[in-house]
N, C-alpha and C positions, 0 to 999 in steps of 0.2 A: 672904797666901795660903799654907795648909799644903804642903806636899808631896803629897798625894794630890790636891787640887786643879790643882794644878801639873802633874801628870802625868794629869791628868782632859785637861786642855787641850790639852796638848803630843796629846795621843791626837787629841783634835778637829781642830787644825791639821793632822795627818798625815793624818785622814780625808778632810777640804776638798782638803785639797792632793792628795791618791789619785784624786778624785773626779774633782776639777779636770784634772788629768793622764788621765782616762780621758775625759772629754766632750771635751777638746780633742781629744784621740787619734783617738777615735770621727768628731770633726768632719770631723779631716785626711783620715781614712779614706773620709768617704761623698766629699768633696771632689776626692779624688781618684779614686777607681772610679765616680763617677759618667760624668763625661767618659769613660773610659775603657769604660764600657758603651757610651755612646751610640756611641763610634769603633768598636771592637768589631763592634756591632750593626750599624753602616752595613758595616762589612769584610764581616760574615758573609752579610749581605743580598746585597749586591755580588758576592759568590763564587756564591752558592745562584741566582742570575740569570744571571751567567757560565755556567755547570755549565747551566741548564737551554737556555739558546740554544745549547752544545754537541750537548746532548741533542736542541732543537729543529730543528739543522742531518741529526744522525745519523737522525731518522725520516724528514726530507724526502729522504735521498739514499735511505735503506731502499724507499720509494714511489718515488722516479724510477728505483732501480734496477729495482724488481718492475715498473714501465710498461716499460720498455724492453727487457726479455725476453720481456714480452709482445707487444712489436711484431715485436720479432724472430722468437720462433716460429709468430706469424701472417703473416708473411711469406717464410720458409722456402719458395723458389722450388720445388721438386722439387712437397713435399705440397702446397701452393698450388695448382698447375697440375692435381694429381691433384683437388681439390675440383671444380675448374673443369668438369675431362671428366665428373666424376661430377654435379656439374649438369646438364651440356648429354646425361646416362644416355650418353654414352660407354663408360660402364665400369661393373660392379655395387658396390653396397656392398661385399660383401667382399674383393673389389678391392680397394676404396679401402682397406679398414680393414688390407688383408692390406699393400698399399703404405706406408702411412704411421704405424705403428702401431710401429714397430721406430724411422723417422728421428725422428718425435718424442719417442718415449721418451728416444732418445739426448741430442736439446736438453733435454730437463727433467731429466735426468741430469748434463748438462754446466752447468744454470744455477744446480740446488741449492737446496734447500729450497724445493722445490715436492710438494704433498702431491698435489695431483688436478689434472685438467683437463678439461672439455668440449670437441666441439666438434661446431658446428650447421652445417650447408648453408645455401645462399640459400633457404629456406622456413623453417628454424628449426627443422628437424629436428634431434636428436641424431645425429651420423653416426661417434663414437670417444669413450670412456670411457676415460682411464686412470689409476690409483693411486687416490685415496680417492672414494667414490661422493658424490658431489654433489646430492641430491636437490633440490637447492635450485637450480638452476642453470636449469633451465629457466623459471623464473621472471625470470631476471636476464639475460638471455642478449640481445645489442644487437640493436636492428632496424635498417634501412639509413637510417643517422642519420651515426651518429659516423665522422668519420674517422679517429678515433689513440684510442689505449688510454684506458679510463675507469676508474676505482675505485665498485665497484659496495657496500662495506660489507663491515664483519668479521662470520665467525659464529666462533662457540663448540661444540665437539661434544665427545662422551667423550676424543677422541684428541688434543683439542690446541686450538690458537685458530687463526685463518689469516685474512690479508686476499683477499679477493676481487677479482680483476683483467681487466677484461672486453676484447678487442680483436678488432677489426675484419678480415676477412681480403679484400683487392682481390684484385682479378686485376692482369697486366700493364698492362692498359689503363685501372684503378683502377675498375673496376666492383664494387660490391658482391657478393662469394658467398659468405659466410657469417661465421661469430663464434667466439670462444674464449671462455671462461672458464675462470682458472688462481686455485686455489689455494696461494697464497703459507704455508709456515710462519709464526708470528709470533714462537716462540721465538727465534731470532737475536737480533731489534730486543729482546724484551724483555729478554732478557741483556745486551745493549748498553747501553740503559736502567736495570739495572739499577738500584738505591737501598738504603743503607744507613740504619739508624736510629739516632740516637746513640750505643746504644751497641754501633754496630760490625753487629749483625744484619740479615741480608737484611731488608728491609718488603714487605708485599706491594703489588701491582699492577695496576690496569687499564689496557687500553692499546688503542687504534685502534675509535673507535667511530665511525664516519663517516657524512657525509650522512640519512638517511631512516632508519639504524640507531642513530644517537645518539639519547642521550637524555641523561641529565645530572650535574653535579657531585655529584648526591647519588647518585651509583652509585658511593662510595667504599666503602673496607673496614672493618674496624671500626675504631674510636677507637687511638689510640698507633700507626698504622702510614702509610707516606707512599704515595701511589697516582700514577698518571703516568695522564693523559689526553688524548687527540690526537684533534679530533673536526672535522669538516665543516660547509661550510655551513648543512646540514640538521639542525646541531645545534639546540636547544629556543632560542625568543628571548631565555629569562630569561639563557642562559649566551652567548649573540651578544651582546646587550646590553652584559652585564658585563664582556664581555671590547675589548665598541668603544672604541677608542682607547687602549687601554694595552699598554704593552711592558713593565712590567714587577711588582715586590710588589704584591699587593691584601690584603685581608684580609677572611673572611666569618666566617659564626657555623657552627661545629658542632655537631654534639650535645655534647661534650664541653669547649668550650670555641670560642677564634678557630683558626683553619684558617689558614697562610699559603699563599697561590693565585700563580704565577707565569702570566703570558699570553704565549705570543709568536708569532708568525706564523711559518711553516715556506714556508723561499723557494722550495725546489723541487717545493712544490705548493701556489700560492697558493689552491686549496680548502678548505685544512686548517688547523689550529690546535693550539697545543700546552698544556699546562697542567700544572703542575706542582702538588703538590698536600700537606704534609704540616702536622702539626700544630704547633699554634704551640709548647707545651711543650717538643717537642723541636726546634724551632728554635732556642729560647731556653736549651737547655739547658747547650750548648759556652759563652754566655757567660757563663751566669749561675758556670760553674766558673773561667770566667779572672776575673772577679768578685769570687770565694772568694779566690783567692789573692792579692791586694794589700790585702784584705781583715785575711785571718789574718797577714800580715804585717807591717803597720800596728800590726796589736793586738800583735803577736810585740812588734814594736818599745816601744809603750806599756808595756807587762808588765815588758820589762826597765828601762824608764826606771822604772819603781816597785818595782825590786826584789823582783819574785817569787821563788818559787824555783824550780830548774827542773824540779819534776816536775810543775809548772801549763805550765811551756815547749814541756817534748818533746813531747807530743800533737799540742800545736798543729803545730810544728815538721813532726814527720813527716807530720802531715794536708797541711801546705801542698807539701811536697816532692812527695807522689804527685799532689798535683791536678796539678803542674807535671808531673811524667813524664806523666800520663796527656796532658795537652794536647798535647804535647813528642807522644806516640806515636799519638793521634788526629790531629794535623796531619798525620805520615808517612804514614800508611796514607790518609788522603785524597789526597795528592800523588799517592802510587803508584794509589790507585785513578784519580784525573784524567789523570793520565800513559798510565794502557791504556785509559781510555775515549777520550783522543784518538790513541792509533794503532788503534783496532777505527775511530774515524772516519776518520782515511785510510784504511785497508781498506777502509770500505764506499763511500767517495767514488773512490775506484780504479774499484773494480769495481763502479761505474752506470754508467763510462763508456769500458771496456774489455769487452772476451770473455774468457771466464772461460779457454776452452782456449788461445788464442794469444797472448794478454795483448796483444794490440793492438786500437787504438781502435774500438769498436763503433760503429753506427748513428745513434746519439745522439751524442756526440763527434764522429764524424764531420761530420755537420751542422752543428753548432758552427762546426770549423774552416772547412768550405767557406761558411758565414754571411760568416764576420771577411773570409776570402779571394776574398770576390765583391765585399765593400767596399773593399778595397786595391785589386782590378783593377778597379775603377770610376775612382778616384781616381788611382791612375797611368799606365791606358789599355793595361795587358799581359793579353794573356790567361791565362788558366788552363784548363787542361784534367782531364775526369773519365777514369778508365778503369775500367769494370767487368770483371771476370775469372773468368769460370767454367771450372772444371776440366775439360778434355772427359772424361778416364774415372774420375772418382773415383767415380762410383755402382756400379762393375766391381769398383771395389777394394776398395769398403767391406762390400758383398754378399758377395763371396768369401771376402773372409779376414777379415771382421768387425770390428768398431766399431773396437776399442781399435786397430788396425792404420791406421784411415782415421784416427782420432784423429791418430797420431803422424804419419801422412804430411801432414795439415796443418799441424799442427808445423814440419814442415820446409820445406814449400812457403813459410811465411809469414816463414822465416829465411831462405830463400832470395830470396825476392822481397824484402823488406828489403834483403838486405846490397847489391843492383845501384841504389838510390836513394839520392838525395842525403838530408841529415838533415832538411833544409824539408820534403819531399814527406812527405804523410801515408797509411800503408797502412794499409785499415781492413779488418774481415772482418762481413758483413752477416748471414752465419750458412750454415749447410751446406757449400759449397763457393764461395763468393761475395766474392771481395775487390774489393774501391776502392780505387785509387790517386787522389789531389789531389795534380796537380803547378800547382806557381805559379809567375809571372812566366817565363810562355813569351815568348820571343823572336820565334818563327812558328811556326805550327803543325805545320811541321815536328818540332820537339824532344818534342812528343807523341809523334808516328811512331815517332823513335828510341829512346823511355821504354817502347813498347810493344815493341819488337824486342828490348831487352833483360831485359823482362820473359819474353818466349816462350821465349829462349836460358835463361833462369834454369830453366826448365820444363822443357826437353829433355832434361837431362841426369838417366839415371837414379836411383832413389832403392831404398839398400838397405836390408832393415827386417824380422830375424828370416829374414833367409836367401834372400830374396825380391827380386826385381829387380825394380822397376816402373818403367813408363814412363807419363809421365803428362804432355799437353800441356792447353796453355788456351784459349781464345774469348776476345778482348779488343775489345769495343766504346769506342767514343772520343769523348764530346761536349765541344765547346768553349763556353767561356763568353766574350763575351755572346752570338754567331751562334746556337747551339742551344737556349738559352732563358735566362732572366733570375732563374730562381728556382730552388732547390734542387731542387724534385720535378720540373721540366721536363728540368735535368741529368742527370740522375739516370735518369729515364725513356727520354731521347734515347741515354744510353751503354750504358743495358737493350738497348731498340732493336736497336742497333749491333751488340750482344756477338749478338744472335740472325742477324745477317746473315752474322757473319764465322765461326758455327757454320752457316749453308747454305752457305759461302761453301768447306767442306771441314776446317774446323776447325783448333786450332793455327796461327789465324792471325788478321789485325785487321780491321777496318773502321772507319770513320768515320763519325757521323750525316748524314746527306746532307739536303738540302731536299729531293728526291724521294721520298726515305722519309718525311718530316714531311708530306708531300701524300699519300704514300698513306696514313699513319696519319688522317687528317684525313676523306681520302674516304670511309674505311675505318669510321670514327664518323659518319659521317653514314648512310651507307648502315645503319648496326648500327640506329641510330635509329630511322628510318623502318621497316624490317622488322620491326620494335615493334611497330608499329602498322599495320603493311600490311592484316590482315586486318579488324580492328574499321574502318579507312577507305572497305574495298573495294576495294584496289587489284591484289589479287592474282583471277588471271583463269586458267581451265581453257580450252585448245583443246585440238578432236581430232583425231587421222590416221589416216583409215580404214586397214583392213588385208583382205585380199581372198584369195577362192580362188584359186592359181595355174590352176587350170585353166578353172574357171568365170569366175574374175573377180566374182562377186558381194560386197560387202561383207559378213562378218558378224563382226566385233569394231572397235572404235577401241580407239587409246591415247592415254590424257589426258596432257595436257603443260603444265605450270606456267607461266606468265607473270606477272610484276610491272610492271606500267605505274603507274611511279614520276611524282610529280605536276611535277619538275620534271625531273628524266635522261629520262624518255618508257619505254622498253621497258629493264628490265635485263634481260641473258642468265641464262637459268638455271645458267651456269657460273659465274657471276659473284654470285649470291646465296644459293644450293643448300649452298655451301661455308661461307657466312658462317651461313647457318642450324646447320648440325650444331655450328659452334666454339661460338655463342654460344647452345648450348640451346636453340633454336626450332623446328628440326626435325621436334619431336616432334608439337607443335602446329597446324606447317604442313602434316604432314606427314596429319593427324585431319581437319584441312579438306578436303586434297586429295581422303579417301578418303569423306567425306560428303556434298561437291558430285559427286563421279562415279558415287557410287550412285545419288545422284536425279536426276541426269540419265536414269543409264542405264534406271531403277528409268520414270519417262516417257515414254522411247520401249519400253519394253515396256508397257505400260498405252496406247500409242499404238497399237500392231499391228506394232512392228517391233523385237525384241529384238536388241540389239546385247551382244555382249560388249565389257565396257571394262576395258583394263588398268591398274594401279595402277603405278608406282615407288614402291618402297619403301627408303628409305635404309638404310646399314649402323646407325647408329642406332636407328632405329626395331627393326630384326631383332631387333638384341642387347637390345635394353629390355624389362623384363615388363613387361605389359598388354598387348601388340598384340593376340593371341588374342581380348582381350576388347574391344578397340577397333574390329575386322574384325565382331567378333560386333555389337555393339552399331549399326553402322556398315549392315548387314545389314537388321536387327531396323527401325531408325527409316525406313531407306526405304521397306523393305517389298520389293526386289528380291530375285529369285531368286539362290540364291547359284552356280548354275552359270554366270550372265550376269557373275560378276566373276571374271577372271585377275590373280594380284598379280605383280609381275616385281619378282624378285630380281640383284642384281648377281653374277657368279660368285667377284668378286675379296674382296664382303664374305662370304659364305658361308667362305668358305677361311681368314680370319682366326676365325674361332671356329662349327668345323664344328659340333662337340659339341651345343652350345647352339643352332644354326640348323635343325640337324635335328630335335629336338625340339620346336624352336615351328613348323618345318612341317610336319610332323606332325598336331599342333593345326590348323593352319589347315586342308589338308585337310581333317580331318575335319567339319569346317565345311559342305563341299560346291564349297566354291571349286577353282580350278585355278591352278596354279602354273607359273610360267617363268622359266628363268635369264635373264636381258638378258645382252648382251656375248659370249655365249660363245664360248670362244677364245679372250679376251683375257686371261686372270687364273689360267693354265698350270695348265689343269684336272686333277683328281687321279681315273682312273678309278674309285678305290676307292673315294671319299666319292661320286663321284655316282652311283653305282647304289644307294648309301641314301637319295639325296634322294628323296620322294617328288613330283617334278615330273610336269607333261604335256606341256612343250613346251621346247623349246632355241628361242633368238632369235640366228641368225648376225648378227656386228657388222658392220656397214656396211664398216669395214676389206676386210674379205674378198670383200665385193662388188661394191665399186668397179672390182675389176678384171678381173671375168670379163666375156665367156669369154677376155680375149684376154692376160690373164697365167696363165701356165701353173701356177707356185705358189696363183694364190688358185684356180685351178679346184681344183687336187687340194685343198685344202684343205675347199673345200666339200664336194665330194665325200665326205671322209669324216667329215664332220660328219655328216650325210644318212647316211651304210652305217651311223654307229654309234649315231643316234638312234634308223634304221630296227630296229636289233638290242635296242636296250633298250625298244621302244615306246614312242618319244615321240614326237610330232608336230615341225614345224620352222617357225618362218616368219623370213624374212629384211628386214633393213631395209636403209631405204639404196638403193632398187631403182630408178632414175632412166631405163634405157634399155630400150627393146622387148627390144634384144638380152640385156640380161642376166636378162630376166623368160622371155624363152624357154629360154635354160640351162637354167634354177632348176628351167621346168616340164619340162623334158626329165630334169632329175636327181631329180624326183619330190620336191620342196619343196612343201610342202603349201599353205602361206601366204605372204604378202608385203606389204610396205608402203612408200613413199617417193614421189617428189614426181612419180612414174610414175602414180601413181595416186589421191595429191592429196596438197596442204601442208595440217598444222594446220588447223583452222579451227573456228568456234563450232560451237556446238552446234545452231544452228538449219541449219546448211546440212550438216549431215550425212547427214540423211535425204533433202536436194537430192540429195547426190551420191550417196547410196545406191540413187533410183528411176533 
């Protein structure tokens, strides 16, 4: 063998052997990064599931937080109570809107990131618009269903995205009267949410598409960008399906490629569900680089075992060093970003179950504790007591010297009542002026008593604030557990109860739910009940009591008088149901009947040959409500009665609470053709000024005044110039209450025109009226 063959060979051997050295190289290389893909790939799996039940925990407190501001500001006792009165037309809409329109702004001020709100009366009327207009709301708006806040679906508009939040508003007695709908921001949760795309760049997002407004996985963004989706029962079946029974990676097909899909339930609204959603390339793209480099290293390694040189080295070299810094500075900036994404989650898990102004535990939390604390006092046989506390003058304070001033004096009221309780005891604020105290493992009911006395002293003492010295005491109602009910909203409602006793009781002081109280609230819903229905049953009954010439004695008017002949009480007094009609809205109703059976009554003994005038009562309600004018008119019109044959009686004491407006609707009636009369007068410290504008025709002296003539010296004079100054303004006069000869002879001696009482007959139907009229 020459030399050139010789070194032909030697070349060959070093090629085999380069070669050899490079496929083993290669071998070790896939041998080792393979494993390490698949570990990798489970690690990054593993994180990217983590991070999304992070994410799946942050939307569920985001939703429990938006329920429970919602509960809060439809429970907001002050506007609450105002919907109520405006119900039962106690009060005008703008009234209402003029009352409550300032306190709720303030709560959706004080809750943040609230864009709009509705809200509807017990008919479903819109009765307050504030911040973004809603057109959509009156479609979504709760009927008398739901007891607690409902999540009604997200919309989308020019201004923004926002989840929709619908809640119930009770009265005290938890009757239905009306609805909210609040417009939640959704910017917060998606910033929270937020998502990065490999390389570092916001990715875009969709987020909260719920119930009956979902639709589906294929509402993502374009291809290369990760989307987040959070959607409701009433999501599409193909994505319920897909999602039943997995908690965690799935994989589908994209347009683009596999999509990797995370699933997970969201526990603080088991309605909901979460989904995470980005693409598989860039899932795979962080390993496929930690990949690279044990990769390029390997071969670094192989290279110099075959003696490169190193200007085939350094590329490689510095390629593999940056892949490593960049993984090295992609992992930091991941930690820092999961490090703020888990304190924006204690943020948001705080404040679901706090008040945003006094950072002490809300409604929700509260509940919570008194749950666990009704369980220990089960199990060890100690009671616990609730104490509800309303401010007696913060609505003085807050009015006068404006929000940010009642802001801080709750502030301090809540540092105040804090620092006189033990660290157990829980003080919660329900919203406006409204604290809870949970004290546990009472000894006797006693240590209640003295929880609340130290509460009041905490109260008393005044509070300085911009220069201003206020005094400000509380109402502390007190139910015990188990004696006053067994269940949170019994609690709850018993030491509501309470707190309204020990404000008749003179205020700045306590009371206790009593079993008498829980027998009148009982009676109280039963009788509300039946007065439901009194009229469609028939139960409610007209008598009359004639009224007579003083001189002649001839009958020519009755006054109809309300009866309830209840199917098992027998006769309620109309003191006794009159009262319950105006609180609970029915007034108005009873009030359309009363005046439509005594039309046709009367409207038949005139069509008989004997026209009788018959008077009406008309409640302070009804006065103050628009439509009577048209209710009288129409009332008129169906009988077919003359309208000089109906006098409607007016109370003096309701006229004087809103003369303005009573004189104007009697006015109207007048001109009708009717005749008008004050009932009571005298009793309701009449004002000469406003009644020379009424346009009445007759003053009705109150029974008071006549019981005692002739032989009480005061009610004579008093008659007497009721009579000189009716005489002076031309009105007629008739008196009730007239039971003896001797004071029917006075009256005719004092020139009292008319008269009525059991002198000259009791109540009685209508058939024997014309009896005692022949």
């Amino acid at each position: 063998m020459n030399l050139d063959q010789s070194v032909r060979l030697q070349q060959r051997i070093q090629s085999f052997a380069l070669t050899g050295i490079l496929l083993t190289g290669l071998l070790v290389a896939l041998a080792t990064a393979i494993p390490m893909y698949q570990h990798v790939h489970a690690l990054a799996e593993r994180a990217l599931a983590d991070a999304a039940r992070g994410q799946a925990r942050a939307a569920g407190q985001f939703l429990a937080k938006s329920a429970d501001i919602a509960r809060q500001i439809a429970s907001r006792s002050a506007v609450r109570d105002k919907l109520a009165q405006y119900n039962r037309w106690e009060i005008s809409l703008a009234e209402l809107v003029d009352f409550s329109a300032s306190r709720i702004r303030d709560a959706l001020d004080q809750a943040g990131h609230i864009a709009g709100m509705v809200r509807f009366d017990r008919d479903g009327d819109p009765v307050l618009e504030l911040g973004l207009p809603l057109p959509w709301a009156a479609q979504l708006r709760l009927a008398n269903g739901p007891s607690d806040a409902v999540f009604l679906g997200a919309v989308e508009s020019a201004s923004g995205r926002y989840l929709l939040v619908g809640a119930p508003i009770l009265s005290r007695e938890g009757d239905w009267i009306g609805s909210d709908v609040l417009a939640f921001e959704l910017a917060p949760l998606e910033k929270m949410l937020s998502m990065h795309s490999a390389d570092g760049a916001p990715a875009a997002r969709q987020l909260l598409y719920h119930a009956g407004s979902a639709t589906a996985l294929e509402w993502l963004p374009q291809a290369g960008q990760a989307a987040i989706v959070a959607f409701g029962a009433g999501a599409p079946a193909s994505i319920r399906q897909a999602m039943e029974g997995q908690s965690g990676l799935l994989r589908r097909a994209g347009a683009d490629g596999d999509e990797v899909v995370v699933f997970l339930p969201v526990d603080e609204a088991p309605d909901w569900a979460y989904a995470l959603v980005t693409p598989a390339r860039e899932f795979s793209q962080p390993i496929w680089a930690q990949l690279l480099f044990p990769l390029a290293t390997i071969a670094l390694l192989v290279l110099l075992g075959a003696l490169l040189t190193t200007h085939a080295i350094r590329p490689l070299t510095q390629r593999a060093l940056a892949q490593s810094r960049r993984l090295i500075e992609l992992s930091e900036a991941q930690r820092r970003a999961i490090s703020a994404q888990q304190l924006a989650e204690e943020r948001l898990r705080h404040l679901a179950h706090h008040d945003a102004l006094t950072d002490l535990p809300n409604r929700s939390l509260l509940n919570d504790r008194l749950g666990v604390a009704m369980g220990h006092a089960r199990r060890n046989g100690r009671p616990l007591a609730l104490l509800f506390i309303d401010l007696d003058r913060f609505k003085y304070v807050n009015d006068s010297l404006g929000h940010p001033v009642g802001d801080r004096l709750l502030q301090t009221v809540a540092q105040r009542l804090q620092a006189v309780l033990r660290d157990d005891d829980t003080l919660a604020r329900l919203g406006g002026d409204e604290f809870v105290v949970l004290v546990e493992s009472l000894k006797v009911a006693e240590d209640a008593e003295r929880v609340a006395q130290k509460l009041l002293e905490a109260l008393q003492a005044p509070v300085l604030l911009d220069g201003h010295e206020l005094f400000i005491g509380g109402s502390i109602g007190i139910s015990l557990f188990p004696q006053d009910g067994d269940t949170i909203e019994a609690l709850v409602r018993c030491a509501d109860s309470a707190m309204y006793r020990a404000k008749d009781a003179g205020r700045n002081t306590y009371r206790f739910h009593t079993h008498e109280q829980a027998s009148q609230s009982r009676e109280r819903f039963d009788l509300e009940h039946g007065l439901r229905h009194a009229i469609e049953r028939g139960e409610l009954r007209l008598l009359y009591q004639p009224q007579a010439d003083c001189r002649s004695g001839a009958i020519i008017g009755v006054e109809a008088l309300l009866r309830w002949h209840h199917p098992e009480r027998g006769v309620v007094p109309p003191d006794r149901f009159i009262p319950l009609a105006e609180e609970i809205g029915l007034i108005g109703h009873i009030g359309q009947w009363v005046l439509d059976t005594a039309c046709a009554q009367a409207r038949a003994w005139e069509l008989a040959g004997r026209p009788l005038r018959v008077a009406v009562n008309l409640s302070g309600q009804q006065v103050s409500a628009d439509g009577l004018v048209e209710v009288v008119r129409a009332a008129l019109s169906t009988s077919g009665l003359s309208p000089r044959l109906l006098e409607l009686e007016i109370t003096e004491g309701h006229i004087l609470k809103r003369v303005e407006h009573c004189i104007d609707t009697l006015h109207q009636l007048k001109a009708l053709g009717i005749t008008l009369a004050i009932d009571d007068f005298g009793t309701g410290y009449s004002s000469l000024s406003y009644l020379k504008r009424l346009p009445v025709d007759r003053l009705k002296i109150d029974r008071s005044f006549v019981e005692g003539v002739p032989a009480d010296h005061d009610d004579v004079a008093i008659v007497a110039t009721i009579l000189a100054m009716a005489r002076n303004l031309g009105l007629a006069v008739i008196a009730e209450g007239v039971e003896t000869q001797d004071q029917l002879t006075h009256l005719t001696a004092a020139h009292c025109d008319e008269y009525q009482g059991y002198l000259l007959g009791r109540p009685m139907p209508a058939a024997d009226i014309l009896v005692a009229a022949d």
